[in-house]
C-alpha positions in Angstrom: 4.7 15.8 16.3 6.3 12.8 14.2 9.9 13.2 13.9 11.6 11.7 10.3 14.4 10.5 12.2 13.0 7.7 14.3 11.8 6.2 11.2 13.8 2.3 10.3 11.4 0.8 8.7 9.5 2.1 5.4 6.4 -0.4 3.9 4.6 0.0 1.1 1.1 -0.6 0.4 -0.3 -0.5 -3.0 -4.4 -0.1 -3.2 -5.8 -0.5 -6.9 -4.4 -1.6 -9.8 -1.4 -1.4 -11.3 -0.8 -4.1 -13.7 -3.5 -3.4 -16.8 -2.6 -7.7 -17.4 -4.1 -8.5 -13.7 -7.0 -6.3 -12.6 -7.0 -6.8 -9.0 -10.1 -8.4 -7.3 -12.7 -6.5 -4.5 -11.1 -8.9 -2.3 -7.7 -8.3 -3.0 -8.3 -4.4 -3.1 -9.9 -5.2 0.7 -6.9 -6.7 1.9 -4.5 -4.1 0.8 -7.2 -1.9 2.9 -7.0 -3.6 5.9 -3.0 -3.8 6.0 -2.8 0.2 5.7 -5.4 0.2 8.5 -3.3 -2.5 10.8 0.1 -0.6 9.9 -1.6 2.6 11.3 -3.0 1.0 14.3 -1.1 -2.2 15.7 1.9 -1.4 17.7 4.4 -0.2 16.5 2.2 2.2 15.4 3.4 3.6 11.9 2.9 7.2 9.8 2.1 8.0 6.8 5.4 9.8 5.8 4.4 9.8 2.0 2.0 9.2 -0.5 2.2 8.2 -5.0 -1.0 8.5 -6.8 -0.8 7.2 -9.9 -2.9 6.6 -13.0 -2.3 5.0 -16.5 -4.7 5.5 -19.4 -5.5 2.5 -21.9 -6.7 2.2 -25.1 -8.4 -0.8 -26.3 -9.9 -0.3 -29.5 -12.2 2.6 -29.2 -12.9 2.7 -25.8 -10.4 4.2 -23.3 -9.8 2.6 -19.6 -8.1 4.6 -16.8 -6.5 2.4 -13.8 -5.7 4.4 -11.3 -3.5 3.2 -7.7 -2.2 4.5 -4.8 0.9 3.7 -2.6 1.1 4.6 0.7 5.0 4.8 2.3 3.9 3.8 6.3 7.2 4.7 8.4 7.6 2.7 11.7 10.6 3.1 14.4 11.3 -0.8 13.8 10.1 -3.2 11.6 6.6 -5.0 13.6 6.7 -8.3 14.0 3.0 -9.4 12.9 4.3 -7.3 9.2 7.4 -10.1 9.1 4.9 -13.4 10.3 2.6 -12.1 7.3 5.2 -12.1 4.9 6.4 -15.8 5.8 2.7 -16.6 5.6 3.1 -15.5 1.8 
C-alpha cells in the first residue's frame, strides 16, 4: 500500500504533444518514455499518484487535427538525485 503522505517530491512527465507550433519528434516522444520508466524504477522508486489526459482539436482549413498528451504526476519520498544531475545536464 502507497501512503500520500511520504510523498516530497511531485515530477511531471509530459508524453505527446502539446504545443500545435512544435510537434514533438519520435525521439523526443521516446525520451519522455524512458524518464517515466526510470522515475518508476531507479531508486527512489516513485508512484504514479495522478494522471491529465488531454487533447486539443485543430482546424486547418478543411482538415481537422487532434493532438492529444498525457502527463503523468510520479510522487517520490525525496527528490532522486540522477532526476537533479539530468536537469543540470539541460
Amino acid at each position: 500500500m502507497f501512503d500520500l503522505t511520504e510523498i516530497k517530491y511531485v515530477k511531471r512527465i509530459t508524453v505527446g504533444s502539446n504545443d500545435p507550433n512544435r510537434l514533438l519528434s519520435p525521439e523526443e516522444l521516446e525520451k519522455a518514455a524512458e524518464l517515466l520508466n526510470k522515475c518508476l524504477t531507479s531508486v527512489p522508486r516513485g508512484c504514479i499518484i495522478a494522471i491529465e489526459k488531454s487533447f486539443l482539436v485543430l482546424q486547418m482549413g478543411e482538415h481537422q487535427a487532434v493532438l492529444q498528451w498525457i502527463v503523468y504526476h510520479v510522487g517520490f519520498p525525496r527528490k532522486p538525485m540522477w532526476l537533479e544531475d539530468e536537469s543540470r545536464r539541460q
